[in-house]
C-alpha positions as a LaTeX table, in Angstrom:
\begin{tabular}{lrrr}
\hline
Residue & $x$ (\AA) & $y$ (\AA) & $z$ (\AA) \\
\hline
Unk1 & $-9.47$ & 8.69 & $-28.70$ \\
Unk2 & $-6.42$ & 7.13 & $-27.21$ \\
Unk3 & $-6.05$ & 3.61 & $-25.21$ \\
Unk4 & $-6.04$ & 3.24 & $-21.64$ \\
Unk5 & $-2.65$ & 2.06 & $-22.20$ \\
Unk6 & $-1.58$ & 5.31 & $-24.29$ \\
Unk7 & $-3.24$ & 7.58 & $-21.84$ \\
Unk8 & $-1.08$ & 6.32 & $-18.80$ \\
Unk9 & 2.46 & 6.33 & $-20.45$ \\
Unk10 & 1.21 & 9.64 & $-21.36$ \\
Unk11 & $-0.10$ & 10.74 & $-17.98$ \\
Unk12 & 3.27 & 9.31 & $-16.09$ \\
Unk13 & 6.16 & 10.54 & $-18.16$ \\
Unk14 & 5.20 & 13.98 & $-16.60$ \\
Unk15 & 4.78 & 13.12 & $-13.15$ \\
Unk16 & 8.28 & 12.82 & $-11.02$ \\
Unk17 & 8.75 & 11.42 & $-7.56$ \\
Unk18 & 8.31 & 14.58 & $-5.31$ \\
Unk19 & 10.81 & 16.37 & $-2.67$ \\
Unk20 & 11.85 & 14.38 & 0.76 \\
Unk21 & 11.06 & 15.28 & 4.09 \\
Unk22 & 12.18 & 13.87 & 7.45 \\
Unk23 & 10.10 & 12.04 & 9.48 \\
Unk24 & 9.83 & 10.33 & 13.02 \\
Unk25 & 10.15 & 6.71 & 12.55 \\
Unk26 & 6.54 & 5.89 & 13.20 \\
Unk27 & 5.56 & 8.49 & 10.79 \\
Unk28 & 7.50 & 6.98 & 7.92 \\
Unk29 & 4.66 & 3.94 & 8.22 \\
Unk30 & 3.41 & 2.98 & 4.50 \\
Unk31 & 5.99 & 5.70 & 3.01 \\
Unk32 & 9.19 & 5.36 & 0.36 \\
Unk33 & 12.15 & 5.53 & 1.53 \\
Unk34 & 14.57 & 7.51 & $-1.18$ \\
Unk35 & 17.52 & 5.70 & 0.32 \\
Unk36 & 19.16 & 2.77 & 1.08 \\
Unk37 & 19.45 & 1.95 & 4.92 \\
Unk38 & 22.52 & 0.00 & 6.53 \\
Unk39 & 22.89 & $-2.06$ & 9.25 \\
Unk40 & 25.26 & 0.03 & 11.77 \\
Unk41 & 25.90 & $-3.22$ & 13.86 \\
Unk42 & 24.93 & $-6.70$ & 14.20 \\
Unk43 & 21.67 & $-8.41$ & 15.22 \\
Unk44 & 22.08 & $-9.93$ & 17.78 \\
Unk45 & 24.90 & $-8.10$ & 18.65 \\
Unk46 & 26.49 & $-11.40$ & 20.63 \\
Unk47 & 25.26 & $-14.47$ & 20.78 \\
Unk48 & 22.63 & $-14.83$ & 22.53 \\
Unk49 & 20.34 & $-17.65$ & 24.57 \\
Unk50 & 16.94 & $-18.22$ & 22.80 \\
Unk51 & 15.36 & $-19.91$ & 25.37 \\
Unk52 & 15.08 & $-19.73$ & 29.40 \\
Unk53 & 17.58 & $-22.07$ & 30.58 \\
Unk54 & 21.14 & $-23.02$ & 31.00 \\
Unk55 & 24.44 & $-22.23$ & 28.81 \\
Unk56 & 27.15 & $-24.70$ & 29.51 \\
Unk57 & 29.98 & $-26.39$ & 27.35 \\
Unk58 & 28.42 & $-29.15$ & 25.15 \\
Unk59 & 32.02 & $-30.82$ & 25.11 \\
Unk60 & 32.61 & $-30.90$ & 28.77 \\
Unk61 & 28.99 & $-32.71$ & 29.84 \\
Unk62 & 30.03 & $-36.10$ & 31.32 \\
Unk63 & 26.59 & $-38.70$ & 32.11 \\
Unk64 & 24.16 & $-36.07$ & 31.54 \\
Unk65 & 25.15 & $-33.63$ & 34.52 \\
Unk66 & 26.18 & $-30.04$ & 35.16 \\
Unk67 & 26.63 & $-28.40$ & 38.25 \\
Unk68 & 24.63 & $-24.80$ & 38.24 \\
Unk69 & 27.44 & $-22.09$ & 39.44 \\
Unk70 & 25.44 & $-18.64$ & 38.39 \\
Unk71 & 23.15 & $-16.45$ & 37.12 \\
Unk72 & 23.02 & $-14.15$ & 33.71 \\
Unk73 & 19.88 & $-12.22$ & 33.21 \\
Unk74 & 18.94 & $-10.48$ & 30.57 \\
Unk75 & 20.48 & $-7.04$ & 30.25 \\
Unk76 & 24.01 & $-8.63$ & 31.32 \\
Unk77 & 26.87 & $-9.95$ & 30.25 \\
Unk78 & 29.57 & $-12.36$ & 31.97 \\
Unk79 & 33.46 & $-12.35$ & 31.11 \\
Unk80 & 34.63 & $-14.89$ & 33.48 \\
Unk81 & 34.70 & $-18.31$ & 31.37 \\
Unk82 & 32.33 & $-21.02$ & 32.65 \\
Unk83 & 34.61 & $-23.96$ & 34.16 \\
Unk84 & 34.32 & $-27.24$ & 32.41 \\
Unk85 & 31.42 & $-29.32$ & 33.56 \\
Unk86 & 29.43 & $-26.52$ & 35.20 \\
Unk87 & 26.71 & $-24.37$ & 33.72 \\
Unk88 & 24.61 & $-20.76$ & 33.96 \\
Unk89 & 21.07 & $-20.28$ & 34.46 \\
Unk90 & 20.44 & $-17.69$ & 31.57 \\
Unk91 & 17.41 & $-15.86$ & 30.70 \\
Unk92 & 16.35 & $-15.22$ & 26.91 \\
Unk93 & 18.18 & $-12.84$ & 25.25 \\
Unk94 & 21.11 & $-12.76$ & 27.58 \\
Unk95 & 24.59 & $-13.02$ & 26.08 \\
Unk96 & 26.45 & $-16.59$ & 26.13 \\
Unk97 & 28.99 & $-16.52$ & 28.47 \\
Unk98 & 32.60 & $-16.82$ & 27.70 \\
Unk99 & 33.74 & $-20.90$ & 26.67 \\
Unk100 & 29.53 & $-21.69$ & 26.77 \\
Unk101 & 28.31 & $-22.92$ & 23.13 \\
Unk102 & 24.62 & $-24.57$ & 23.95 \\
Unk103 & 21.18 & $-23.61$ & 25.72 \\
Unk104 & 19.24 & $-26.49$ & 27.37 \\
Unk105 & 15.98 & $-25.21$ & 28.31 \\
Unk106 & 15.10 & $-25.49$ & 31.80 \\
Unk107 & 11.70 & $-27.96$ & 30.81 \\
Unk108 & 13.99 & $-30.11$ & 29.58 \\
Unk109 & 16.65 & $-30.97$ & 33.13 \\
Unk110 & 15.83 & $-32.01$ & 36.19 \\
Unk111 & 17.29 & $-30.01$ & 39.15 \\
Unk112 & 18.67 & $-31.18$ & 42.52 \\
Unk113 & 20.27 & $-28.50$ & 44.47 \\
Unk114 & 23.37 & $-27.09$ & 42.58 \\
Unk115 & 23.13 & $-29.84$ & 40.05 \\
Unk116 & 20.93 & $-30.52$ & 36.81 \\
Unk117 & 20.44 & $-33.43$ & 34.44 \\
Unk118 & 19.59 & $-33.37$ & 31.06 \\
Unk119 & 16.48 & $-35.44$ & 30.36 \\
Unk120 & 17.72 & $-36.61$ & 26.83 \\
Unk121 & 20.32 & $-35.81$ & 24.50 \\
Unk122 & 21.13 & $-31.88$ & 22.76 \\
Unk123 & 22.99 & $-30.92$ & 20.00 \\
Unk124 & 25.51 & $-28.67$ & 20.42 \\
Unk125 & 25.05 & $-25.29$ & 19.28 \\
Unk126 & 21.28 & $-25.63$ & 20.15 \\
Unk127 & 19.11 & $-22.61$ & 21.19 \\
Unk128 & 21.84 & $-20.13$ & 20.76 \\
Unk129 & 21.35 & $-17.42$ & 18.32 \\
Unk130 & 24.41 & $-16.43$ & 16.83 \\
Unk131 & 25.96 & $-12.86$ & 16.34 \\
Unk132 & 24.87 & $-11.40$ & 13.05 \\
Unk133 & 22.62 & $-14.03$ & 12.36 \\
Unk134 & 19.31 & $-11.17$ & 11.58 \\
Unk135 & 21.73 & $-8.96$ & 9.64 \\
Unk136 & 24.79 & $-7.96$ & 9.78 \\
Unk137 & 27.10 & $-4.90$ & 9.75 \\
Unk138 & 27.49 & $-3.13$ & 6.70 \\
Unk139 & 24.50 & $-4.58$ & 4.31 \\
Unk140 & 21.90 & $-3.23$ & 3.09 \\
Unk141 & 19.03 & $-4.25$ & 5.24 \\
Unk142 & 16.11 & $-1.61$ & 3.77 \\
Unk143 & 16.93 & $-0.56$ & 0.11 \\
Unk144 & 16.09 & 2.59 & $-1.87$ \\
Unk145 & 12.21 & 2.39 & $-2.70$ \\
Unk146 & 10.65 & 0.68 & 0.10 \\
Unk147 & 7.15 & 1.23 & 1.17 \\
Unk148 & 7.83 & 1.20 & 4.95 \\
Unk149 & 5.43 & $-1.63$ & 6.52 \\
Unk150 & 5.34 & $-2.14$ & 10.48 \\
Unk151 & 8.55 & $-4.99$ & 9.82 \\
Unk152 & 10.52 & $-1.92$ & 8.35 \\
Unk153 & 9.58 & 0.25 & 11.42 \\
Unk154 & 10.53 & $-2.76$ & 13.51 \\
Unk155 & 13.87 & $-3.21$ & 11.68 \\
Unk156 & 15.18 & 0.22 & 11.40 \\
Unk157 & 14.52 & 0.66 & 14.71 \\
Unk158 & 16.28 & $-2.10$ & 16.07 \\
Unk159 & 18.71 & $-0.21$ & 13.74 \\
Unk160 & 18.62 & 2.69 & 16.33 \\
Unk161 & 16.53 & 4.82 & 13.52 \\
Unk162 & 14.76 & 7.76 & 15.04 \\
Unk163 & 14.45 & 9.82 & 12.05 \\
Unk164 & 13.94 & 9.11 & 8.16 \\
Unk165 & 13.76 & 10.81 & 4.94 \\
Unk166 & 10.65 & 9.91 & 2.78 \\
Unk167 & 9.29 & 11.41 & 0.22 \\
Unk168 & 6.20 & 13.59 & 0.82 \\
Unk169 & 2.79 & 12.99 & 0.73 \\
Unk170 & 1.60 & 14.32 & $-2.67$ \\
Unk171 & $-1.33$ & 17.56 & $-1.46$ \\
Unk172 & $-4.16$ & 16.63 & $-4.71$ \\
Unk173 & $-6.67$ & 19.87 & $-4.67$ \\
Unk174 & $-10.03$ & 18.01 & $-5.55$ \\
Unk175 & $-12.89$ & 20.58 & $-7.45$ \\
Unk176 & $-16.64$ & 19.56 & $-8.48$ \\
Unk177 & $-18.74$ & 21.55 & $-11.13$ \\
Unk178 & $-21.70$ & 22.38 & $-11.86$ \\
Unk179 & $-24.43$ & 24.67 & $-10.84$ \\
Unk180 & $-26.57$ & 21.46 & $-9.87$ \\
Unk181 & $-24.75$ & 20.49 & $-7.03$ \\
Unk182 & $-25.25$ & 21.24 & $-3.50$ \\
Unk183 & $-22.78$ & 19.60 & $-0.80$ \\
Unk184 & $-23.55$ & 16.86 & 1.66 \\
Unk185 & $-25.96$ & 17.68 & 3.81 \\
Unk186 & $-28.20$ & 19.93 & 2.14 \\
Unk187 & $-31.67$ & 18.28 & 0.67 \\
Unk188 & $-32.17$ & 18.04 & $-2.67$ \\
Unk189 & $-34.16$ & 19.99 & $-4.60$ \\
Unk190 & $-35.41$ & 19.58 & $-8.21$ \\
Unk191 & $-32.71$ & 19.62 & $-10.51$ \\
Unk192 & $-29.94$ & 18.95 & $-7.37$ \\
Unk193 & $-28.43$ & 16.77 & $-7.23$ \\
Unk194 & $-25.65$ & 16.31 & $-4.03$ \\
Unk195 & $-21.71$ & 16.83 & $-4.78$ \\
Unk196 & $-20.55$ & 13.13 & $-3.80$ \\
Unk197 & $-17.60$ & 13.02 & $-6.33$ \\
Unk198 & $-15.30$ & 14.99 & $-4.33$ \\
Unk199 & $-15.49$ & 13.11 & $-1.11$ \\
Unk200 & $-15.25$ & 9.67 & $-3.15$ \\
Unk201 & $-12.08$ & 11.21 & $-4.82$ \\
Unk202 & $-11.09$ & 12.49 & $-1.58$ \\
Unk203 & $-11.14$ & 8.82 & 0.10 \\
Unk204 & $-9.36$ & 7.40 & $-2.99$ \\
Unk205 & $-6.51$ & 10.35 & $-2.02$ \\
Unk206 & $-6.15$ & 9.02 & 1.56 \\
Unk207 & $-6.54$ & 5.75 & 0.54 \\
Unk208 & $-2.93$ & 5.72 & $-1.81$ \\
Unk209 & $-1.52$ & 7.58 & 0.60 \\
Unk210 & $-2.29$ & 11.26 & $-1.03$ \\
Unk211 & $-3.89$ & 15.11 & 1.23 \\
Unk212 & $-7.23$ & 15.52 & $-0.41$ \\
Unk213 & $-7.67$ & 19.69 & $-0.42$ \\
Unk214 & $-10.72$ & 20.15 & $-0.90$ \\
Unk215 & $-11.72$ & 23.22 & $-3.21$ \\
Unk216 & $-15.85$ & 22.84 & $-3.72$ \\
Unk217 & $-17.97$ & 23.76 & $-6.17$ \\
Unk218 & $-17.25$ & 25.36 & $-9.48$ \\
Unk219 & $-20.13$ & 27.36 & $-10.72$ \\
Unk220 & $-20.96$ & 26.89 & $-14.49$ \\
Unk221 & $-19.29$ & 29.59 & $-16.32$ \\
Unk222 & $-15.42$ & 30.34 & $-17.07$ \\
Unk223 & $-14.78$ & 32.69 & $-14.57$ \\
Unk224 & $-16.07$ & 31.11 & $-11.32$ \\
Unk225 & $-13.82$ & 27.51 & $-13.15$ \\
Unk226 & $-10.58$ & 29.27 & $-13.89$ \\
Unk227 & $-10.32$ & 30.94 & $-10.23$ \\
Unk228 & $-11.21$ & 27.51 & $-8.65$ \\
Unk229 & $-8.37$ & 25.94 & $-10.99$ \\
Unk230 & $-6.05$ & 28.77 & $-10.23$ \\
Unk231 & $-6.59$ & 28.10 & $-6.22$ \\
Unk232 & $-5.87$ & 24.15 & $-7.24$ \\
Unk233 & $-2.26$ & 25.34 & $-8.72$ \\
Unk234 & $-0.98$ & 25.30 & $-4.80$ \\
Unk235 & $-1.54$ & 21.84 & $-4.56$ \\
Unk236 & 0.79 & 18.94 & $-6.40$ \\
Unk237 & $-2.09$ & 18.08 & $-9.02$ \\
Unk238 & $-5.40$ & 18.96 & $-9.46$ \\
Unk239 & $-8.76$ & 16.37 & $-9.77$ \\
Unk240 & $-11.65$ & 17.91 & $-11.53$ \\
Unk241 & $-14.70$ & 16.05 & $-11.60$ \\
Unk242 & $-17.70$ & 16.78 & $-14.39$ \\
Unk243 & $-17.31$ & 20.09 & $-16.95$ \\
Unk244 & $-15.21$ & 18.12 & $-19.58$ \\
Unk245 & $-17.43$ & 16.78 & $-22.08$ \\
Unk246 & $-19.56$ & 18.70 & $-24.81$ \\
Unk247 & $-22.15$ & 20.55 & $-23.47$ \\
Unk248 & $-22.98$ & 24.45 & $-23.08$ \\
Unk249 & $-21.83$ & 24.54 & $-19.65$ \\
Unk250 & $-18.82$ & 22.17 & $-19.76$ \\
Unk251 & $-16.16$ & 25.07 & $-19.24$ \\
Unk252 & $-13.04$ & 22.99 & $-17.65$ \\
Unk253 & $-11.15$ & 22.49 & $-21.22$ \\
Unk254 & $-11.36$ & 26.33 & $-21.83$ \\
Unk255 & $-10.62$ & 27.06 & $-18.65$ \\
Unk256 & $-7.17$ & 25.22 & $-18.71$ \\
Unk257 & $-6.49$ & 26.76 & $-22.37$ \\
Unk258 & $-7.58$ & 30.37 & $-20.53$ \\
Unk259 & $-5.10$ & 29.87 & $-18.27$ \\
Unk260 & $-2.10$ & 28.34 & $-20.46$ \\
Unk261 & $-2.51$ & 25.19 & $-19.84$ \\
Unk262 & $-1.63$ & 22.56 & $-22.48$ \\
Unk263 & $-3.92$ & 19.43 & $-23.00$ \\
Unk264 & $-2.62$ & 16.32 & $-23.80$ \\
Unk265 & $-5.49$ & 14.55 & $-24.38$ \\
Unk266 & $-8.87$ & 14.12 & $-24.80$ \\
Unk267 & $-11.38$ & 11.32 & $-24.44$ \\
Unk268 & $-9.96$ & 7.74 & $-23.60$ \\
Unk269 & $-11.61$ & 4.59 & $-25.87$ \\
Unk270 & $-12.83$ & 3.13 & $-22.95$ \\
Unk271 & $-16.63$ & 2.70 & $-20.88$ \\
Unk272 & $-17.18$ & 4.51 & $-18.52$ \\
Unk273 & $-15.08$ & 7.43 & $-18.83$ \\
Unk274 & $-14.59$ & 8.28 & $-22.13$ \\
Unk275 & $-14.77$ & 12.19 & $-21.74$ \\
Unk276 & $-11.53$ & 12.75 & $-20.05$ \\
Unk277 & $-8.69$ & 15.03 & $-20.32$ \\
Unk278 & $-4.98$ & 15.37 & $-18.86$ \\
Unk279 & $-3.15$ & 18.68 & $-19.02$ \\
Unk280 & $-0.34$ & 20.31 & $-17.63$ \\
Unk281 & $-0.58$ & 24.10 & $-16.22$ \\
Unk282 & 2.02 & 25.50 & $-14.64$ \\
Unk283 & 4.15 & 22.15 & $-14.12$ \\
Unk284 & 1.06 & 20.42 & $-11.97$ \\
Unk285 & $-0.68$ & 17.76 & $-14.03$ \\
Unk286 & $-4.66$ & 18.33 & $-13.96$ \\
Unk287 & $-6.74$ & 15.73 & $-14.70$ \\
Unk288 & $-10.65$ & 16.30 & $-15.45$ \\
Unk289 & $-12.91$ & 13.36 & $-14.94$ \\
Unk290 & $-16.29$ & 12.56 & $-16.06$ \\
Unk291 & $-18.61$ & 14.12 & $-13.64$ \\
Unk292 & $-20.82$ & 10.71 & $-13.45$ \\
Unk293 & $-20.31$ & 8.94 & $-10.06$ \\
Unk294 & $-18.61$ & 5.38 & $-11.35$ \\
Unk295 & $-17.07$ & 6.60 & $-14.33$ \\
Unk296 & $-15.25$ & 9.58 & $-12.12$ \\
Unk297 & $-14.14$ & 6.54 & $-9.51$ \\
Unk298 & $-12.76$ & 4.28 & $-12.30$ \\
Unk299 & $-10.86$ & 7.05 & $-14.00$ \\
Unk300 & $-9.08$ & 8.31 & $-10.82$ \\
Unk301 & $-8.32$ & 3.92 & $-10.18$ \\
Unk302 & $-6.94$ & 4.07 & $-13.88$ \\
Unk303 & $-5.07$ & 7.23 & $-14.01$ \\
Unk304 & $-5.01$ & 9.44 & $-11.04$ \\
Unk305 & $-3.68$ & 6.64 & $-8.68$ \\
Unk306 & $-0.67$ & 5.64 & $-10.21$ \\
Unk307 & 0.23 & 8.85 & $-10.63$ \\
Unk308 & $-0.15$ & 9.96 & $-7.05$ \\
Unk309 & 1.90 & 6.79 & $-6.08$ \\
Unk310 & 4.42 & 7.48 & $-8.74$ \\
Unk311 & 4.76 & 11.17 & $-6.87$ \\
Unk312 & 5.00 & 9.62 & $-3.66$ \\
Unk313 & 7.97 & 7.36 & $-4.59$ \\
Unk314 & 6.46 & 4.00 & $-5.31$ \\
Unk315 & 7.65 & 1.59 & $-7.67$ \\
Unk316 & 4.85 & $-0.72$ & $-7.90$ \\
Unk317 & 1.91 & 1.71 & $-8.92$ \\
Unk318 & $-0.57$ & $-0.50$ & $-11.04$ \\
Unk319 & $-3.47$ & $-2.89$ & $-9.10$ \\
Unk320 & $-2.94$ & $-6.20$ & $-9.90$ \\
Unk321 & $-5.11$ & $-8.14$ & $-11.94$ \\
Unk322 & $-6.37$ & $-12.04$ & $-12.22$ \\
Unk323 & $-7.74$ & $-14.05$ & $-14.62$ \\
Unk324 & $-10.86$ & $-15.12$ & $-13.65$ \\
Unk325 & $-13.64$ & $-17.56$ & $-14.85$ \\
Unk326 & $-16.72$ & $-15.95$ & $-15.43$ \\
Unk327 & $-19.99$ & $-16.73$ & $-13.38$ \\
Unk328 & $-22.76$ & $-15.97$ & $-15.64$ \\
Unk329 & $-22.78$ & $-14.68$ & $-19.49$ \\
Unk330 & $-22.09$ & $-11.77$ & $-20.80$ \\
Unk331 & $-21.49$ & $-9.20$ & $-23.68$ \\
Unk332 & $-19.66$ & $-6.14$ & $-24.76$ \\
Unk333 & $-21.68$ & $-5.22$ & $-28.01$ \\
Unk334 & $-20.04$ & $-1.53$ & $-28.04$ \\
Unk335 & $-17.03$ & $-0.52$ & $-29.51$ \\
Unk336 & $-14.76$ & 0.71 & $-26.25$ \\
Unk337 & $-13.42$ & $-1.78$ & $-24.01$ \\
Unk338 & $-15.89$ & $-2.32$ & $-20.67$ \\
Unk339 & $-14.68$ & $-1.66$ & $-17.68$ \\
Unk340 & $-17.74$ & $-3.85$ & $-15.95$ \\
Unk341 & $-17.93$ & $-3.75$ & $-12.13$ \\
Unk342 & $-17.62$ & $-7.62$ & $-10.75$ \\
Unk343 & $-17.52$ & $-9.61$ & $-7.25$ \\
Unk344 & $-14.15$ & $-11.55$ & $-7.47$ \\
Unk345 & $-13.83$ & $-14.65$ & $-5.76$ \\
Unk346 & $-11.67$ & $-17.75$ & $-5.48$ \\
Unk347 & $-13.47$ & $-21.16$ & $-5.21$ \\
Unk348 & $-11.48$ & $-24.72$ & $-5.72$ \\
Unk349 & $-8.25$ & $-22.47$ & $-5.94$ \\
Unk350 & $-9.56$ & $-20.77$ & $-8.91$ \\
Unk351 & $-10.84$ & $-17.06$ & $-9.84$ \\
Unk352 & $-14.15$ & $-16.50$ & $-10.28$ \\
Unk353 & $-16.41$ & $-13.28$ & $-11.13$ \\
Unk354 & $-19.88$ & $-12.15$ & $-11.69$ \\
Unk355 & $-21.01$ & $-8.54$ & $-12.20$ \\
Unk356 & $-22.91$ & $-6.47$ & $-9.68$ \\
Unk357 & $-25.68$ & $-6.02$ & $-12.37$ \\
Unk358 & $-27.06$ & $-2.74$ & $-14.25$ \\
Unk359 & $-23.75$ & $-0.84$ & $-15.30$ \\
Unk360 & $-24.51$ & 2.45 & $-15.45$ \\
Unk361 & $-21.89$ & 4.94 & $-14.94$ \\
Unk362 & $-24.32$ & 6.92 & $-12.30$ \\
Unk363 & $-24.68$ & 3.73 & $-10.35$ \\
Unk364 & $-22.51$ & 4.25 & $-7.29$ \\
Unk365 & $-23.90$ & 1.45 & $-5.94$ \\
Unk366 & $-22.46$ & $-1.01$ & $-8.60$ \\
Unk367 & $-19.02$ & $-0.33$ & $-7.02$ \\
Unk368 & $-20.37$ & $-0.83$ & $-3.61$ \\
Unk369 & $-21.63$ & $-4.74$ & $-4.43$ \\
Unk370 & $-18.28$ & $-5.24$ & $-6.13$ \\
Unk371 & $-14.35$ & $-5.78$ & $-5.59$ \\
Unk372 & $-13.22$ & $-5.27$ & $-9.33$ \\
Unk373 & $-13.18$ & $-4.13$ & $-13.08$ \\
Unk374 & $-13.91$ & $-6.81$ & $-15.48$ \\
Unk375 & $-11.96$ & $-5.91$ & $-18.59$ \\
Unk376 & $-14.58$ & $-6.69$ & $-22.26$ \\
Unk377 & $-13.06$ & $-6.20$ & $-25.01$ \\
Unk378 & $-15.28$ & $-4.52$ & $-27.82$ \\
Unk379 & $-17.65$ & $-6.46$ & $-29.48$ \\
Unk380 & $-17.04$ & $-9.62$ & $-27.73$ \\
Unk381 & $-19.37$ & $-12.48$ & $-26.66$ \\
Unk382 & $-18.57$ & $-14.73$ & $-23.36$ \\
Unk383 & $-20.03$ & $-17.78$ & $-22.26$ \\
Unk384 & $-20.50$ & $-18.84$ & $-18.39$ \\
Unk385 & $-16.71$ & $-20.51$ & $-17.26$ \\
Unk386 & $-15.25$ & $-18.46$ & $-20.11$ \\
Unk387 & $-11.81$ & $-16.62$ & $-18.45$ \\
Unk388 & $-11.23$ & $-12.63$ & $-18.15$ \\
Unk389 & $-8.92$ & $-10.15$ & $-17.00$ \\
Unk390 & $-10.10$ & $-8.46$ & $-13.42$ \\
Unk391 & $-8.47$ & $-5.81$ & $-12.15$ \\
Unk392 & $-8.87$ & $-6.21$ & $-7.93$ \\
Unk393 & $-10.15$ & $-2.94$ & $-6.26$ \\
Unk394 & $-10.43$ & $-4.19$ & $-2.75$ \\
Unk395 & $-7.30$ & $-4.63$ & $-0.37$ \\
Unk396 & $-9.59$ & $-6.77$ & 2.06 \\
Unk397 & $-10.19$ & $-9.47$ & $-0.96$ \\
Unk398 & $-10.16$ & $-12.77$ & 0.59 \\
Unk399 & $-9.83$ & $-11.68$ & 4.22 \\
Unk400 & $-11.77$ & $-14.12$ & 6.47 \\
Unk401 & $-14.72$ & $-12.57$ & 8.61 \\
Unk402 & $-15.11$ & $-12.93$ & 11.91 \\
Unk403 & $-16.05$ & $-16.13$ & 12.89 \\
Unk404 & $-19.54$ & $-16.13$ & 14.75 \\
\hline
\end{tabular}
């Protein structure tokens, strides 16, 4: 068996960011860009009032008074200078007239007819945004391996962006075995059991970003596996749940050596999901999963995930992970590291964790109660307060509810 650690530098030195394809702005939301994007002109473009008010000459105010000689909306622009000791109403976002360096907003005069008085004292220079001051011609304002968040879209199109390359999203052909499962929405019969791992690995597909394709239901011999991997090969990688441990029926290793594939590895020293494999078959990486619920869920968190975002272009691939203090007691008396499903929490500005109880690997519903992976290592002991390393799950952790 190799390490967790082992079996992802393995896994990743043969994936490679996938081909580009251009986009609609919108469409590149959460995507990589594969290039670096450039401001083609200045934000603001002039300087520009910030507030609803009036532009005048800070140097040229004499006892607190202006005489109002016009009007600049936004969406124009004025050449003509202002004359010393007068002023413009402006409107946010309008240009500052020619010989004009400061905004007084209009809460802050008092108006009589043609004439205004400031109400106290303004810098000058105040509520005028300046020319360039956002970004400014010629930098680099998005750089080469951004995910693209809403402030991106927002940026590149104040850029005047309409199209984008990104790279693609990664098509992951997703195939169950076994001749005991039936699909959703059949009822089970004795020895049935329903074929949940492919829509869980599906969601964890459109959850990084990935096209689950979903192929079904391997039957339990080599034939009816190597056709269903063969139909995988048109996707970018392949997710194989159950078939890839020991037993009479477990045909997906022999399948992938049927077909030419080579197998890189073999069972992982960890729990759950020691009986996995990684192999490569014509250039798409396959990866066969244990068939029982959790352990097929933590594998693809583990390995299949950073791989897809690796594909897609991402840089930062790996969940992060806290160090948390421990809620209860507990024990890893085996000899594989424990991947033990916990509720993370922070209390007094400080991790905390407890596991969601029995841990067995067929236990969907251990997942369900929790937000993370508790990381034992083998044969180890902890006490109630005692720290460990969590790896977070859940992108809503420590999102408020609604009040009420």
């Amino acid at each position: 068996m190799i390490s967790i650690n082992e079996a992802q530098q393995n896994i990743l030195v043969h994936v490679s960011p996938l081909e580009t394809e251009k986009v609609s702005v919108f469409q590149g939301l959460n995507r990589v860009t594969p290039e670096d994007h450039i401001a083609p002109w200045d934000i603001p473009t002039a300087d520009n009032s910030a507030m609803d008010g009036f532009a005048f000459s800070h140097a040229t105010i004499e006892d607190n008074r202006l005489k109002v000689t016009g009007f600049l909306p936004a969406g124009e622009s004025r050449t003509v200078p202002v004359p010393p000791g007068e002023a413009v109403r402006i409107m946010t976002g309008a240009p500052i007239p020619p010989s004009c360096d400061t905004v007084v907003p209009i809460e802050d005069v008092e108006e009589n007819g043609d004439w205004i008085r400031l109400k106290s004292g303004i810098k000058a220079g105040a509520h005028v945004r300046k020319r360039g001051e956002d970004i400014q011609l010629g930098n680099v304002i998005i750089p080469a391996g951004t995910v693209l968040r809403p402030q991106e879209i927002g940026m590149l199109s104040a850029m005047g962006t309409t199209a984008l390359s990104v790279y693609r999203r990664a098509r992951v052909a997703i195939l169950a075995t076994g001749d005991e499962l039936l699909e959703p929405g059949s009822t089970p019969a004795p020895g049935k059991i329903i074929n949940s791992n492919s829509y869980s690995i599906a969601a964890q597909v459109l959850d990084a970003g990935g096209d689950p394709v979903l192929l079904g239901i391997a039957a339990d011999t080599l034939d009816a596996t190597c056709e269903k991997i063969k139909a995988g090969l048109n996707a970018d990688m392949l997710v194989i749940t159950g078939g890839v441990s020991v037993g009479d029926r477990d045909f997906v290793k022999m399948a992938i050596e049927e077909l030419e594939g080579t197998i890189n590895f073999w069972k992982v020293n960890m729990k759950p999901g020691k009986p996995l494999a990684f192999a490569m078959l014509q250039g798409k990486p396959i990866f066969a999963l244990p068939g029982n619920p959790v352990a097929a869920m933590v594998s693809f968190e583990l390995f299949v995930r950073p791989s897809l975002l690796k594909a897609m272009g991402h840089r930062r691939i790996f969940r992060p992970t806290v160090r948390a203090a421990l809620q209860e007691s507990t024990a890893n008396k085996g000899k594989r590291p424990h991947l033990v499903r916990g509720l993370v929490s922070i209390q007094n500005d400080r991790y905390h964790a407890s596991t969601t109880g029995n841990q067995s690997s067929g236990r969907l519903s251990s997942l369900i109660q929790g937000n993370g992976l508790i990381q034992l290592a083998p044969e180890t002991s902890h006490s109630q307060g005692d720290e460990v390393e969590v790896l977070l799950l859940d992108r809503e952790f420590e999102m408020r509810t609604l009040a009420g």
